[in-house]
C-alpha positions in Angstrom: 15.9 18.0 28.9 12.4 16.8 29.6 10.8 19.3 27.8 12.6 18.4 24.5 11.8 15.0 25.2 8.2 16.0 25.2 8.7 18.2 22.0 9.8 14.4 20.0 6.9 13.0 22.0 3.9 15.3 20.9 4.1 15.1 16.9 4.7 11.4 17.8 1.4 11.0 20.0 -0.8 13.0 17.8 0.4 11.0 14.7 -1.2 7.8 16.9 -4.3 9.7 17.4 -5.0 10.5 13.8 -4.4 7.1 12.6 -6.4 5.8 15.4 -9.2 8.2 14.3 -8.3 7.0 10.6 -8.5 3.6 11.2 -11.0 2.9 14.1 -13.2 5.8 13.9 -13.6 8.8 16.0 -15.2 7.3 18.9 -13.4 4.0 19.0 -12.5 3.2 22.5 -9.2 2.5 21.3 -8.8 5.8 20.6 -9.1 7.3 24.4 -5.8 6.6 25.9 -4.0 7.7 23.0 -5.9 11.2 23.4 -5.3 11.3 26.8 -1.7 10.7 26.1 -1.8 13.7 23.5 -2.9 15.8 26.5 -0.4 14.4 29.2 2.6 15.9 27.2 0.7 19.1 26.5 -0.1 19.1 30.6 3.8 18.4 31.1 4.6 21.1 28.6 1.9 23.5 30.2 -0.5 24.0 27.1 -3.6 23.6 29.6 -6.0 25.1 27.1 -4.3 22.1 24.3 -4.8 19.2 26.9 -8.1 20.3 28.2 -10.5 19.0 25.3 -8.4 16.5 24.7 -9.1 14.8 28.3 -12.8 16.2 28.1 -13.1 13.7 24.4 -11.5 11.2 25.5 -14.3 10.9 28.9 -16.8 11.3 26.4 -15.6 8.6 24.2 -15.2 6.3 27.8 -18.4 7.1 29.2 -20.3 6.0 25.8 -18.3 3.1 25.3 -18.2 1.9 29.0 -21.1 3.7 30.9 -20.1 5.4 34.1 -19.0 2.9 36.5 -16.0 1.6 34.1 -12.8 1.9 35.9 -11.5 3.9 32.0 -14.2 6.4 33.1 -12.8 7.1 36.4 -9.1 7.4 35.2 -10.3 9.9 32.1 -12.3 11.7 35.4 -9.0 11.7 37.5 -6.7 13.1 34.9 -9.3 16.2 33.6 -9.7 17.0 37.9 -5.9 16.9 38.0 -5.8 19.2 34.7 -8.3 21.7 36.4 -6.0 21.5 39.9 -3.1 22.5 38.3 -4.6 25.7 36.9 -5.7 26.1 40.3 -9.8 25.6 38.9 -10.6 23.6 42.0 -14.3 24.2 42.1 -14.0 23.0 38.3 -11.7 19.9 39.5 -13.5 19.0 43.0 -17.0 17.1 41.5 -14.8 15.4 39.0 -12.6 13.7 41.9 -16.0 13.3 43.7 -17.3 11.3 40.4 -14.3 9.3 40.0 
């Protein structure tokens, strides 16, 4: 049931990212949480190589809005480490917790 849930969820989110981008512009902070939502339901529905850029954006767009000891910075850091960790990329995942 969950993963039809995501299935509404993911045009929905990625509808709020284009508009976002629309509106705001592609840096915007704005913008960063609704990409990192975009990747959570492709983490949940296991499209790693979907979510992955998608959480690697949206710590670019928080690390040149908010410089890198913003607490955004640190969550956008957490949730690309726990990407890598569930594809078992540890050594990939370890300096990100390390940084956050």
């Amino acid at each position: 049931q969950d993963q039809g849930r995501f299935r509404e969820a993911s045009p929905l989110a990625e509808r709020a990212v284009a508009i976002a981008e629309e509106t705001l512009g592609p840096e915007h902070p704005e913008l960063a949480p609704l990409l990192n939502n975009v990747a959570a339901v492709a983490k949940a529905q296991g499209r790693f190589q979907d979510a992955e850029p998608l959480y690697r954006r949206a710590l670019a767009i928080h690390e040149k809005c908010f410089g890198p000891q913003h607490l955004n910075l640190a969550t956008s850091l957490n949730n690309l480490a726990e990407l890598l960790k569930a594809q078992e990329r540890l050594e990939d995942a370890a300096p990100l917790y390390e940084c956050a």
